[in-house]
C-alpha positions as CSV (number, residue, x, y, z in Angstrom):
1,X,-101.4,-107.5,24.7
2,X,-105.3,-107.8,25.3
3,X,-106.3,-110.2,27.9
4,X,-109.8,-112.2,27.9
5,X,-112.1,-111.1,30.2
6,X,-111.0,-114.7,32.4
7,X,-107.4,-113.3,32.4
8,X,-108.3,-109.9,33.2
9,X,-110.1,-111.5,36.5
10,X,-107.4,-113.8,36.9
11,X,-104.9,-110.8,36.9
12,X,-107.4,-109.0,39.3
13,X,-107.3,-111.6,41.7
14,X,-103.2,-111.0,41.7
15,X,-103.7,-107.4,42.0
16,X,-101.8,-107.6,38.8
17,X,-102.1,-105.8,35.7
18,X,-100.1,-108.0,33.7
19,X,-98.4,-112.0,33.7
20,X,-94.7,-110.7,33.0
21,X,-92.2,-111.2,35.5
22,X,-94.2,-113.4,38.0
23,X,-91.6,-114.3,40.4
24,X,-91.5,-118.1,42.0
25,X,-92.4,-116.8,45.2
26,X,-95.3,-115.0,44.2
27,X,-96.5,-118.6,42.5
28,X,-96.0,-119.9,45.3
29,X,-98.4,-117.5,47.4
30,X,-100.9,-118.1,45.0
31,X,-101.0,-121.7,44.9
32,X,-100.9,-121.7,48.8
33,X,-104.0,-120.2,48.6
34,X,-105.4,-123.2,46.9
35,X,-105.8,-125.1,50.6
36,X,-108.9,-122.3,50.7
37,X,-111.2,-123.8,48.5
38,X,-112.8,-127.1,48.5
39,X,-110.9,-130.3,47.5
40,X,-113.1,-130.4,44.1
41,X,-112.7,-127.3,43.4
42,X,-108.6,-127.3,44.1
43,X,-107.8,-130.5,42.0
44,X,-109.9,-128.8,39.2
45,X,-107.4,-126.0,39.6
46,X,-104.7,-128.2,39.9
47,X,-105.5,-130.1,36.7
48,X,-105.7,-126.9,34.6
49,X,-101.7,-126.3,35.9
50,X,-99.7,-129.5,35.4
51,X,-96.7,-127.3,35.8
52,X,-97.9,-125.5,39.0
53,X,-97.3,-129.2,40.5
54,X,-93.9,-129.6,39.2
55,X,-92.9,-126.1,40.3
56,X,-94.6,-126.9,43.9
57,X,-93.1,-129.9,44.3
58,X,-89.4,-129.0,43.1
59,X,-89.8,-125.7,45.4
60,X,-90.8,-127.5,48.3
61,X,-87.6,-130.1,47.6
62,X,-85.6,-126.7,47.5
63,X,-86.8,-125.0,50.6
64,X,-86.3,-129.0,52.6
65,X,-82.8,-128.8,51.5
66,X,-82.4,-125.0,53.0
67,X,-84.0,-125.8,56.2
68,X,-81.8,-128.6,56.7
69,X,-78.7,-126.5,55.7
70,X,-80.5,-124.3,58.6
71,X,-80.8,-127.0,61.1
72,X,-77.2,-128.2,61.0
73,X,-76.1,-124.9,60.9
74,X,-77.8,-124.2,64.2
75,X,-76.8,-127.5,66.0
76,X,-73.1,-126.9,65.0
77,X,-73.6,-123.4,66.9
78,X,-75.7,-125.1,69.8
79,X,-72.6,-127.5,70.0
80,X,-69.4,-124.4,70.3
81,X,-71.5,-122.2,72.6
82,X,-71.6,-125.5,74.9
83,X,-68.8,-126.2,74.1
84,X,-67.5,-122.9,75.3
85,X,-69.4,-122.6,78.5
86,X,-67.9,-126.4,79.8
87,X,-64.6,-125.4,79.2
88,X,-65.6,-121.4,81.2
89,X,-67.1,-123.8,84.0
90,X,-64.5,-126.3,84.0
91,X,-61.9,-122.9,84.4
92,X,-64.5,-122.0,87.4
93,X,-64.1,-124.9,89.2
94,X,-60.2,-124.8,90.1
């Protein structure tokens, strides 16, 4: 496929050489880049991409819930290793 010249700068700025196969994460690098440029400038950006919201906002939903997955995780560990070291100190004490 022949891109316009704006793609072709647009794929230059991804160090891409074509828009197949653009994974989520790689979206989501790019649009974190958007915090760069000034607030004008970034909701003009912004407006061009109603979907780049959606996808922002549903990945950000999806990466809450797997830090809280994370976090539980963790304090259910924190809770048996002190759990284990109470009942190794209560044994100590006798």
């Amino acid at each position: 496929m022949e891109y316009t010249p704006m793609e072709k700068s647009v794929l230059s700025l991804f160090d891409r050489t074509d828009f197949k196969n653009i994974s989520k994460n790689e979206l989501i690098g790019y649009a974190s880049k958007l915090n760069e440029l000034r607030p004008e400038v970034e909701k003009e950006v912004i407006a061009q991409f109603p979907e780049l919201t959606k996808l922002i906002q549903s990945t950000a939903i999806e990466y809450k819930g797997m830090l809280e997955t994370i976090i539980a995780s963790d304090d259910e560990s924190i809770k048996q290793v002190y759990g284990i070291l109470d009942k190794k100190l209560d044994g100590a004490r006798i």
